[in-house]
FIKOLZA-1660 file (N, C-alpha, C; in steps of 0.1 Angstrom, whole numbers, plus 5000, padded with zeros to 4 digits):
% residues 55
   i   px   py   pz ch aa at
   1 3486 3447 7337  A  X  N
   1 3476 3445 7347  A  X CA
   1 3473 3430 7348  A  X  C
   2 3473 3421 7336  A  X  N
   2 3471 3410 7341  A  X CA
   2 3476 3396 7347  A  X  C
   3 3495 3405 7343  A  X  N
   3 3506 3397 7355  A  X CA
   3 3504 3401 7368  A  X  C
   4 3498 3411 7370  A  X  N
   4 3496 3412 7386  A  X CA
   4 3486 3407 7386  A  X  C
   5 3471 3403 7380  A  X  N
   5 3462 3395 7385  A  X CA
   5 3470 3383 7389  A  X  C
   6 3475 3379 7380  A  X  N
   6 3478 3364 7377  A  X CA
   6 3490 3362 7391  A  X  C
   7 3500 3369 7390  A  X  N
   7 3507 3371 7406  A  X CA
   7 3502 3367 7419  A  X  C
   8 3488 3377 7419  A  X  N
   8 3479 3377 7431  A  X CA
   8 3476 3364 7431  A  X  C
   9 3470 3357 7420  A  X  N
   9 3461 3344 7421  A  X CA
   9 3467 3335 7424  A  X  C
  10 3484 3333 7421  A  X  N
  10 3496 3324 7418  A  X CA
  10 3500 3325 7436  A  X  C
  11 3499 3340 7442  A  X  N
  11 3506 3334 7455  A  X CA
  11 3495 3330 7465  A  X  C
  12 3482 3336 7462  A  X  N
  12 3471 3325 7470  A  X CA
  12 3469 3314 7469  A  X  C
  13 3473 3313 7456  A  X  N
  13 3473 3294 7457  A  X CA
  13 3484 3290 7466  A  X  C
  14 3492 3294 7468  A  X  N
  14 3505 3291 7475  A  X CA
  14 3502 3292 7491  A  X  C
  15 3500 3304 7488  A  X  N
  15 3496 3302 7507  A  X CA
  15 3481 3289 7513  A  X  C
  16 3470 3285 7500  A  X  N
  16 3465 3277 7503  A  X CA
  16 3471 3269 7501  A  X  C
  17 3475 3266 7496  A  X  N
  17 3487 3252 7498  A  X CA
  17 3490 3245 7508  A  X  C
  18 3499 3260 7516  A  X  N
  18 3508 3263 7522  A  X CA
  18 3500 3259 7537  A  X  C
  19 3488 3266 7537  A  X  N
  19 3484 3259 7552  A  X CA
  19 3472 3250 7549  A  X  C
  20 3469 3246 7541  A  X  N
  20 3464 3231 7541  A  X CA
  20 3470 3221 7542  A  X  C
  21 3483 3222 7533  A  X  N
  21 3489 3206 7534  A  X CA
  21 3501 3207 7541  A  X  C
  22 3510 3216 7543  A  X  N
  22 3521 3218 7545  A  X CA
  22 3524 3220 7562  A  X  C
  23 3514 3230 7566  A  X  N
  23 3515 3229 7577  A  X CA
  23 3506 3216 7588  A  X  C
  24 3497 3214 7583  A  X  N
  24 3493 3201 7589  A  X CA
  24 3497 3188 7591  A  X  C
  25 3507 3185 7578  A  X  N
  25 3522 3178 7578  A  X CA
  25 3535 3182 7591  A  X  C
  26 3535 3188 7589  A  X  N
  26 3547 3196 7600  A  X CA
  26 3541 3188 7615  A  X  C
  27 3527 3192 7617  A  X  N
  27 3522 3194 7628  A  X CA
  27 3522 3180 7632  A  X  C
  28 3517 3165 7621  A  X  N
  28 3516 3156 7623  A  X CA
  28 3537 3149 7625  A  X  C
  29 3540 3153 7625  A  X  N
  29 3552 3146 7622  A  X CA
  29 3563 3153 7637  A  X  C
  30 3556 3165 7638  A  X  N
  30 3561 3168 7654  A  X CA
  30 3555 3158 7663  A  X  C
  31 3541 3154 7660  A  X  N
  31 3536 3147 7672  A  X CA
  31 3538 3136 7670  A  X  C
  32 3544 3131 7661  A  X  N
  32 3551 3113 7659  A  X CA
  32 3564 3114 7661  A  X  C
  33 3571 3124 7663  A  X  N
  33 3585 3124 7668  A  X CA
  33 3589 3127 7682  A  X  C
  34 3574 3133 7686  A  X  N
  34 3575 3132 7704  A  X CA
  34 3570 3122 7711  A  X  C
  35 3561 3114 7707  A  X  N
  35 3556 3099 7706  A  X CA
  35 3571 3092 7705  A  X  C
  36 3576 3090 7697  A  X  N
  36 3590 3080 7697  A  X CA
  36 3597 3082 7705  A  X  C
  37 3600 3097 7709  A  X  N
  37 3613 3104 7717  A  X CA
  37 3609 3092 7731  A  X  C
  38 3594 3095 7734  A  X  N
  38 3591 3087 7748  A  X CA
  38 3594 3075 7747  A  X  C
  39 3589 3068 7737  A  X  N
  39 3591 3052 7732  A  X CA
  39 3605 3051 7736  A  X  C
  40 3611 3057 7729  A  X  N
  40 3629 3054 7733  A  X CA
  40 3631 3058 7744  A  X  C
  41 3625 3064 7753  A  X  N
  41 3628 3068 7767  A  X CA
  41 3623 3057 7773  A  X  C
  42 3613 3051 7775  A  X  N
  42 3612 3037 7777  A  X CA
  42 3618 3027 7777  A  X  C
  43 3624 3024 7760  A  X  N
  43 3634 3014 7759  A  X CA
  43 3641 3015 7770  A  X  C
  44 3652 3029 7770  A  X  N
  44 3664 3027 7773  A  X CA
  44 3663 3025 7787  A  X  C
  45 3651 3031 7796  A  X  N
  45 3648 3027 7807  A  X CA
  45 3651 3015 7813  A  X  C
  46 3645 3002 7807  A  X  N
  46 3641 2991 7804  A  X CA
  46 3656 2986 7802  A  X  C
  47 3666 2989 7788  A  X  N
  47 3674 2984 7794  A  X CA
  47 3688 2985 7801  A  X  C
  48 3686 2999 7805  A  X  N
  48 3694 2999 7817  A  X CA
  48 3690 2990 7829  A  X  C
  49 3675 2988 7834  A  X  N
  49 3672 2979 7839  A  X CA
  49 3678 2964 7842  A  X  C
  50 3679 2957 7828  A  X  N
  50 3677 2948 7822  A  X CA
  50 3698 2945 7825  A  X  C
  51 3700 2956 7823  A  X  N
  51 3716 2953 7825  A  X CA
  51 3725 2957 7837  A  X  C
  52 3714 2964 7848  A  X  N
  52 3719 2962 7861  A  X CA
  52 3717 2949 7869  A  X  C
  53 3703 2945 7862  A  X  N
  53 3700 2927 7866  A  X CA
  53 3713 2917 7866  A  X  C
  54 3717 2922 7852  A  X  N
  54 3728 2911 7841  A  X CA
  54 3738 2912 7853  A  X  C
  55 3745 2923 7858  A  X  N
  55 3753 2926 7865  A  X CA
  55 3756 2920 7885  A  X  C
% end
């Protein structure tokens, strides 16, 4: 009986873990990788621009 307490207690910690830190991580790191993806769509905008000038 008291490995299943302790089981129970062991994977709730886990799952609080799991969506306090872990997913809120995930979530910030999606939205700084779609932030960049633009940035670099920018750049390259810019210098294709920059190299039809050249031309």
């Amino acid at each position: 009986m008291k490995k299943i307490i302790i089981s129970i207690a062991m994977f709730a910690i886990a799952m609080a873990l799991l969506i306090s830190v872990i997913i809120p991580l995930a979530e910030h790191g999606r939205e700084n990788g779609v932030k960049a993806e633009a940035q670099i769509d920018t750049i390259d905008t810019q210098i294709n621009s920059l190299s039809s000038t050249i031309r």
